[in-house]
C-alpha positions as CSV (number, residue, x, y, z in Angstrom):
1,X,5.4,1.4,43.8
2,X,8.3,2.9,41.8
3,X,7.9,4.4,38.3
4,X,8.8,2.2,35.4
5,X,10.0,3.1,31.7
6,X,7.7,1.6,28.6
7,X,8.2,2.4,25.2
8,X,4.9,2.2,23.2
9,X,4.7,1.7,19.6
10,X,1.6,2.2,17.1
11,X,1.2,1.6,12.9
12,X,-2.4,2.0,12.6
13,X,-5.0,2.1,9.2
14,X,-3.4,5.0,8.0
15,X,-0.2,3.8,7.6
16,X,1.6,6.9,8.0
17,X,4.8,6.2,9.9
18,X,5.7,4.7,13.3
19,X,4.2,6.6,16.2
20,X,6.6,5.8,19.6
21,X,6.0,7.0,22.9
22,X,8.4,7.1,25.9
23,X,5.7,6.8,29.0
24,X,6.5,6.4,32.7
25,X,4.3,4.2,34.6
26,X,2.9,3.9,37.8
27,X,-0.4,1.9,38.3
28,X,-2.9,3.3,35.9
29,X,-1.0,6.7,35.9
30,X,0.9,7.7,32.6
31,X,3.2,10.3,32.2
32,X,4.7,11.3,28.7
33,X,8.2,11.6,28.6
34,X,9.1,12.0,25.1
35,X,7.6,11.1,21.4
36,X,9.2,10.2,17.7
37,X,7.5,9.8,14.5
38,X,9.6,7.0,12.0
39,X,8.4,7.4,8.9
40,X,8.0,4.4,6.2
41,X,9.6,4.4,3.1
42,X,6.6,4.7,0.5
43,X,7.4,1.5,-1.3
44,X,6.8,-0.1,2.1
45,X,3.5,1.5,2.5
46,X,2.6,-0.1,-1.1
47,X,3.8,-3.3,0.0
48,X,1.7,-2.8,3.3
49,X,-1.3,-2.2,1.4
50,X,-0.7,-4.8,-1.0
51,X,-0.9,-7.4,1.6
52,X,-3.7,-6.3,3.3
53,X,-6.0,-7.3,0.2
54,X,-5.7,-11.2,-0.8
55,X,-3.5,-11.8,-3.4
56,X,-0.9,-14.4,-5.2
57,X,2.0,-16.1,-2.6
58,X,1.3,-14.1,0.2
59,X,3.0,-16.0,2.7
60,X,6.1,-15.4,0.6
61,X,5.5,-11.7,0.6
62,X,4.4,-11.6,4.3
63,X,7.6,-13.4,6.0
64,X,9.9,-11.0,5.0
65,X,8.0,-7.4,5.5
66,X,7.5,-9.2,9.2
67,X,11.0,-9.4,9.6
68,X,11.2,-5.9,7.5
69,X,8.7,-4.5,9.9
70,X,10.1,-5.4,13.0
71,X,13.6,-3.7,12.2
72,X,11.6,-1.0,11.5
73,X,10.1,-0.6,14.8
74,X,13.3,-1.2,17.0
75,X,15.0,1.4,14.9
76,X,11.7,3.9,16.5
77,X,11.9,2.3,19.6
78,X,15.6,3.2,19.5
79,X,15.5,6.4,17.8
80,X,13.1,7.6,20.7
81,X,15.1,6.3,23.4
82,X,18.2,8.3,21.8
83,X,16.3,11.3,21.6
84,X,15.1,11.2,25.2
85,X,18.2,10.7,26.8
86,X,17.5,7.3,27.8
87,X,19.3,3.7,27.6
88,X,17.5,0.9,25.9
89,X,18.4,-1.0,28.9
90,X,16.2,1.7,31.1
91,X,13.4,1.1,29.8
92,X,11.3,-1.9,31.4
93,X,9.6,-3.0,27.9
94,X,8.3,-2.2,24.9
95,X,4.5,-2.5,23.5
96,X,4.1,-3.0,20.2
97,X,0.7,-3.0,18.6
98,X,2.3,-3.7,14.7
99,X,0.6,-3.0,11.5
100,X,-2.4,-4.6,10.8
101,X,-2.9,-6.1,7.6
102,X,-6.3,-7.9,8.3
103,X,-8.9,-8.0,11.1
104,X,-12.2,-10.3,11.1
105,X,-13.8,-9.7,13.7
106,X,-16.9,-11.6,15.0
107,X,-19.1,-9.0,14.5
108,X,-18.4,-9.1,10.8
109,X,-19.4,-12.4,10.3
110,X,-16.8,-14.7,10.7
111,X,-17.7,-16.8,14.0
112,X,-15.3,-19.4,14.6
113,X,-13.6,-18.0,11.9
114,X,-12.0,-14.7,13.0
115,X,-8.6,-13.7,13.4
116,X,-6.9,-10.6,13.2
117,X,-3.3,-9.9,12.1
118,X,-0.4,-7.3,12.4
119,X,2.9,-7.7,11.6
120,X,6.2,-6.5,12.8
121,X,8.0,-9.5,14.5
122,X,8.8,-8.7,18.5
123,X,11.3,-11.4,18.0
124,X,13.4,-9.2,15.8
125,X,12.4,-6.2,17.7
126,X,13.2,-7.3,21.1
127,X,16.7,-9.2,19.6
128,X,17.3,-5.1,17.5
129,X,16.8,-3.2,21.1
130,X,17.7,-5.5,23.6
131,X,14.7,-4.7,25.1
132,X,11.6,-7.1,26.3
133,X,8.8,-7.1,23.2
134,X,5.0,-7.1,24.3
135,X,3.1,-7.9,21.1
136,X,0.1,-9.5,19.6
137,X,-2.5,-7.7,22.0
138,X,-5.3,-8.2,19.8
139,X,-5.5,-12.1,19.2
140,X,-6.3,-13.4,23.0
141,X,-9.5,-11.1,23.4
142,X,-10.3,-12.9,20.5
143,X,-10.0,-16.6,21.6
144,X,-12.2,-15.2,24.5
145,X,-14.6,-14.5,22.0
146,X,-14.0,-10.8,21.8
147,X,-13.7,-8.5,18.9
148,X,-9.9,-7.9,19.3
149,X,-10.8,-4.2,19.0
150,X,-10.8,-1.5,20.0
151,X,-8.6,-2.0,22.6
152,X,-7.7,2.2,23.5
153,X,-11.2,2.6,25.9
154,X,-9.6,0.6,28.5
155,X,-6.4,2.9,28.8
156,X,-9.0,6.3,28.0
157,X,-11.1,5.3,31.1
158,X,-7.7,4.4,32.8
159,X,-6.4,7.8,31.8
160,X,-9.7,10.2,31.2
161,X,-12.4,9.4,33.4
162,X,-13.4,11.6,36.0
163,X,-16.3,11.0,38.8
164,X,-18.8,13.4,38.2
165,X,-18.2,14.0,34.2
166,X,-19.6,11.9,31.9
167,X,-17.0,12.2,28.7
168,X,-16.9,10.5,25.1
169,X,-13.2,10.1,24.1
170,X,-12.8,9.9,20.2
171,X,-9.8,8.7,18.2
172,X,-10.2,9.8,15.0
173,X,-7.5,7.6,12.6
174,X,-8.0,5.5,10.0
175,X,-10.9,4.3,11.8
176,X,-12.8,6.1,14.0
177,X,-13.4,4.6,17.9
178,X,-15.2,6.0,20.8
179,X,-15.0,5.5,24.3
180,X,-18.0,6.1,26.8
181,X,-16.9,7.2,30.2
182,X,-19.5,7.6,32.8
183,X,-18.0,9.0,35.7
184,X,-15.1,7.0,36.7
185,X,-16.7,3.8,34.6
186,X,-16.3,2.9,31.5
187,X,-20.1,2.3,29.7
188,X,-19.0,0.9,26.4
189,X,-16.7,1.7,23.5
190,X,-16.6,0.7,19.7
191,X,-15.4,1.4,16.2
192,X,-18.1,4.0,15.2
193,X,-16.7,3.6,11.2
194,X,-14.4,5.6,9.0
195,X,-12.2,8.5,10.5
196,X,-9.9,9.7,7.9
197,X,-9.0,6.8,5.7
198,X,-11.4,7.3,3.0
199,X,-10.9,11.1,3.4
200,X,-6.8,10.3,2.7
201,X,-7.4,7.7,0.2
202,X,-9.5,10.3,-1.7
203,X,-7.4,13.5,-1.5
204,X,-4.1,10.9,-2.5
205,X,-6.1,10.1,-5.8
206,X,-7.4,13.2,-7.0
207,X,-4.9,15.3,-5.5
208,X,-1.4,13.6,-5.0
209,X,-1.7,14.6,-1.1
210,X,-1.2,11.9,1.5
211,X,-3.9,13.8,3.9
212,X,-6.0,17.0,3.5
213,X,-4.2,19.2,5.5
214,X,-6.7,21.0,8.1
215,X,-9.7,19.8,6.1
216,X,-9.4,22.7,4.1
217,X,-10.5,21.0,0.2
218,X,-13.5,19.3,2.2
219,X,-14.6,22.4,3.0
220,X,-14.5,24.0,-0.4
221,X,-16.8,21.3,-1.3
222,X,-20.8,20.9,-0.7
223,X,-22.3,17.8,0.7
224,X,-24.2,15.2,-1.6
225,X,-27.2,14.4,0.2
226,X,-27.8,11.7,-2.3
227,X,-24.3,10.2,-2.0
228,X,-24.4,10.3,2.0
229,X,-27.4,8.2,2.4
230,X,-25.9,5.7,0.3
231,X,-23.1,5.8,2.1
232,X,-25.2,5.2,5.3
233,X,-26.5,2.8,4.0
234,X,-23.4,0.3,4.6
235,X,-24.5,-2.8,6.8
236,X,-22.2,-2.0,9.4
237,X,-23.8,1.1,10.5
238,X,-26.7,-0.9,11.7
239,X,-24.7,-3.1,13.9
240,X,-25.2,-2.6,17.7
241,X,-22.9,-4.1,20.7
242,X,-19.9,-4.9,20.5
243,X,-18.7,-4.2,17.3
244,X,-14.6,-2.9,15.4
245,X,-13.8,-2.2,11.4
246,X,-11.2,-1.9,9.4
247,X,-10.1,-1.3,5.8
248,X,-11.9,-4.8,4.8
249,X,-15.4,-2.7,5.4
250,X,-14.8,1.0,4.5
251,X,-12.2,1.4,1.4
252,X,-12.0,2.9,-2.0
253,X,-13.4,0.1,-3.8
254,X,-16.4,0.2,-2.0
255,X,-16.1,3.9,-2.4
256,X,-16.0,3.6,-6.4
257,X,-19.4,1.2,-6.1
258,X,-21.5,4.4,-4.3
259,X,-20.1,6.6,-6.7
260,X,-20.9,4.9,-9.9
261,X,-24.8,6.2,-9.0
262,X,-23.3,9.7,-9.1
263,X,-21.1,10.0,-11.8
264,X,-21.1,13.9,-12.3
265,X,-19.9,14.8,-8.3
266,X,-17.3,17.0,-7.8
267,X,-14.5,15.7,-6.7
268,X,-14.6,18.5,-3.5
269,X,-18.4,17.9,-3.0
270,X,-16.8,14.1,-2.7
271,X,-14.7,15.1,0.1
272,X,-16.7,17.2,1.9
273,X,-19.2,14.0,1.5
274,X,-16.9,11.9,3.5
275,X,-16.1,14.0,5.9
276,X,-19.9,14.5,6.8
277,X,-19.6,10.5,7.0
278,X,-17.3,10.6,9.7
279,X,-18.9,13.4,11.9
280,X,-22.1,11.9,11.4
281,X,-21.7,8.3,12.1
282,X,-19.2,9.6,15.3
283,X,-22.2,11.9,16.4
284,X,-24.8,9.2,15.7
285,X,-22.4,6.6,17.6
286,X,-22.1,8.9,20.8
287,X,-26.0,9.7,21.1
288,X,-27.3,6.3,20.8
289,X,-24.8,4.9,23.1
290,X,-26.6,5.2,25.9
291,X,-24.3,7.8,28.0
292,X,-26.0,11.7,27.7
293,X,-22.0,13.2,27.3
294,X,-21.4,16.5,28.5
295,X,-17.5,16.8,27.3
296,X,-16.3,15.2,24.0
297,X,-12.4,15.0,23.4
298,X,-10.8,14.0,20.4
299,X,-7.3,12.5,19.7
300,X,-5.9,10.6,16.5
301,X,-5.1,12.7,13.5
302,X,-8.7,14.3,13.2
303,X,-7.6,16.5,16.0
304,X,-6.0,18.4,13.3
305,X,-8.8,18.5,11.3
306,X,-10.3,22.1,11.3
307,X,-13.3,21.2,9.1
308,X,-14.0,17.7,10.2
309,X,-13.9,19.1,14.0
310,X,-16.4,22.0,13.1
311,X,-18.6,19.5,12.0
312,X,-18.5,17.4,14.9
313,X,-19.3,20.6,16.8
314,X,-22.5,21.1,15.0
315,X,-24.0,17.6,15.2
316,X,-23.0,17.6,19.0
317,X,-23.8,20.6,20.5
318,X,-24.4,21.9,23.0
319,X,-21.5,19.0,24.4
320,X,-18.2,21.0,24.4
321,X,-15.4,19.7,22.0
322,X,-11.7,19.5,22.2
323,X,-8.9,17.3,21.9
324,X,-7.4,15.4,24.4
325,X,-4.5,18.4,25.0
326,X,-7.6,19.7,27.5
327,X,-7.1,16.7,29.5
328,X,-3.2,16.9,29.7
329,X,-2.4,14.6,26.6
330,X,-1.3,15.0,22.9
331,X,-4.2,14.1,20.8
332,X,-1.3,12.7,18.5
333,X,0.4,10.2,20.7
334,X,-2.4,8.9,22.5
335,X,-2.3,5.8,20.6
336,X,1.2,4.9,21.5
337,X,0.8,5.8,24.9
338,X,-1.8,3.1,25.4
339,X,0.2,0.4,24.0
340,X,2.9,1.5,26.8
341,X,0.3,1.4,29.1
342,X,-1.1,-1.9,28.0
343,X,2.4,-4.1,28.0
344,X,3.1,-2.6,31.6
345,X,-0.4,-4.0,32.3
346,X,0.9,-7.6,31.0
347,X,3.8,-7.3,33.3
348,X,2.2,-7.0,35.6
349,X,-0.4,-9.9,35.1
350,X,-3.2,-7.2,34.8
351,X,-6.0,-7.8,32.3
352,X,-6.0,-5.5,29.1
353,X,-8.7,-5.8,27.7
354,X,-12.1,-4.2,28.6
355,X,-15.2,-7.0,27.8
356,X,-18.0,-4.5,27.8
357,X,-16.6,-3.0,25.3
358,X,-14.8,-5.9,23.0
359,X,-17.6,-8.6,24.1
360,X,-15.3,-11.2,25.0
361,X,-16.1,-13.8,27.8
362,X,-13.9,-12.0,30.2
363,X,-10.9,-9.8,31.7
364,X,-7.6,-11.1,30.0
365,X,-4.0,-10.6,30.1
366,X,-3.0,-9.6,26.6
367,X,0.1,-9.9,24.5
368,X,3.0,-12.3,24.4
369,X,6.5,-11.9,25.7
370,X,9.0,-11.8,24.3
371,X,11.9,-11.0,26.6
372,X,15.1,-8.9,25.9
């Protein structure tokens, strides 16, 4: 089995640029070869999160940030492969998750009724590169009946799990996920609830900051014990199984509704509020999930997060904690590695998807093609 060239490409919740990862595979083994960061204009991001929230002539709106999209992510794919030394032509695909702009998922109570949508057309992008387009990963798990998400525990098993070790692997993003490795198995995996996005939502408004950098104005603040139960209180943190978010359940409008029962909180103690949230639910997530964890690795841009990662520490001790650079890999690219990983897994008629964790009827091939 030779090694093969697969360009992955991720947009997630945060909406913070175009993450692209140059990956060689062979099998289930990954190596990463090089990495770019495209950043979005920040008139796109307001038209991105325009969209995402129902509004007037939307199919109007949403045609042409597809196409807008997809030119965006060949010039990444591009861009990286420039960087890297490479020809398009050398690499054997491209996977490209998109950026979501709505996901209703099963669990949230949509039944026959849920979808889930990203945009950034691999027509455009595989016509812009010349290179074959894996896309749309998400949408078959669901016609299995699956959540569509998340879809990372089957590459963090692939790539993390060790016989012997029983290890939690955390993205932290927008949303935060977690994958349950026993031994070589994977046990179960789901969105645990917010990661950073309320945290960047809130340090944008009262700060004019796209992210807290190293959590340091959450930890100037205290923690409202008051406005942390309520915040527990959402319904989804009493869902069990199968089970993915978004920005549909965890925003600042929803936010605004907790607050209005605290009206004199600072806006600090706010932040360090939120960032109790995530540790907490994460923590909560991993010791009811049925695995007792001994090593607990974190990737997505909480890595970077110097308070939210002391926190973690505290709820989860006496587990050890550390990002995913223990283990070989860049908590930052992660994401885009397993979007390489899972359009080599397409091509090669290998199933994607991972049902224990998604709850879908079955193993499935993911994504369509969309050849160079």
């Amino acid at each position: 089995m030779e090694d093969a060239l697969f360009i992955g490409l991720m947009s997630g919740t945060s909406v913070d640029g175009i993450d692209s990862a140059l990956v060689s595979c062979r099998g289930d083994n990954v190596r990463l070869l090089g990495t770019h960061q495209h950043e979005l204009p920040e008139s796109l991001r307001a038209r991105i999160a325009a969209i995402s929230h129902s509004g007037d002539n939307e199919i109007e709106r949403m045609g042409p940030l597809d196409r807008e999209l997809g030119q965006l992510f060949a010039a990444a794919a591009l861009e990286l492969a420039g960087t890297s030394g490479k020809r398009p032509e050398q690499s054997r695909a491209i996977g490209s998750h998109g950026q979501t702009i709505r996901h209703r998922p099963p669990s949230g109570g949509a039944g026959a009724g849920s979808f889930t949508l990203q945009l950034g057309d691999p027509n455009t992008l595989a016509e812009e590169t010349g290179i074959t387009t894996v896309a749309d990963f998400r949408r078959r798990d669901i016609a299995a009946g699956g959540e569509g998400a998340p879809l990372a525990p089957a590459f963090h098993a692939a790539a993390f799990a060790e016989h012997g070790i029983n290890r939690a692997i955390v993205n932290i993003g927008g949303i935060a996920n977690v994958s349950l490795l026993q031994g070589p198995e994977l046990h179960r995996g789901f969105d645990t609830g917010p990661g950073n996005t309320l945290l960047d939502h809130w340090v944008q408004r009262h700060r004019g900051e796209n992210f807290d950098r190293d959590g340091q104005w959450s930890a100037q603040g205290k923690v409202s014990p008051g406005l942390l139960s309520e915040l527990l209180q959402h319904p989804y943190f009493a869902k069990s199984g199968p089970r993915s978010s978004g920005k549909e359940d965890f925003n600042l409008s929803w936010l605004d509704q907790c607050l209005a029962g605290h009206p004199q909180l600072d806006p600090a103690d706010v932040q360090a509020t939120l960032a109790e949230l995530t540790a907490t639910t994460i923590a909560r997530a991993i010791g009811t999930g049925g695995v007792d964890v001994a090593e607990i690795y974190i990737c997505g841009g909480g890595a970077h997060n110097g308070d939210l990662m002391r926190r973690l520490q505290r709820h989860l001790a006496p587990a050890s904690l550390a990002s995913t650079a223990a283990l070989g890999m860049d908590p930052d690219w992660v994401e885009a590695v397993t979007f390489a990983w899972l359009a080599h897994r397409t091509l090669a008629g290998l199933a994607g998807n991972a049902p224990a964790v998604t709850g879908a009827r079955g193993p499935r091939i993911l994504g369509g093609v969309y050849p160079a």
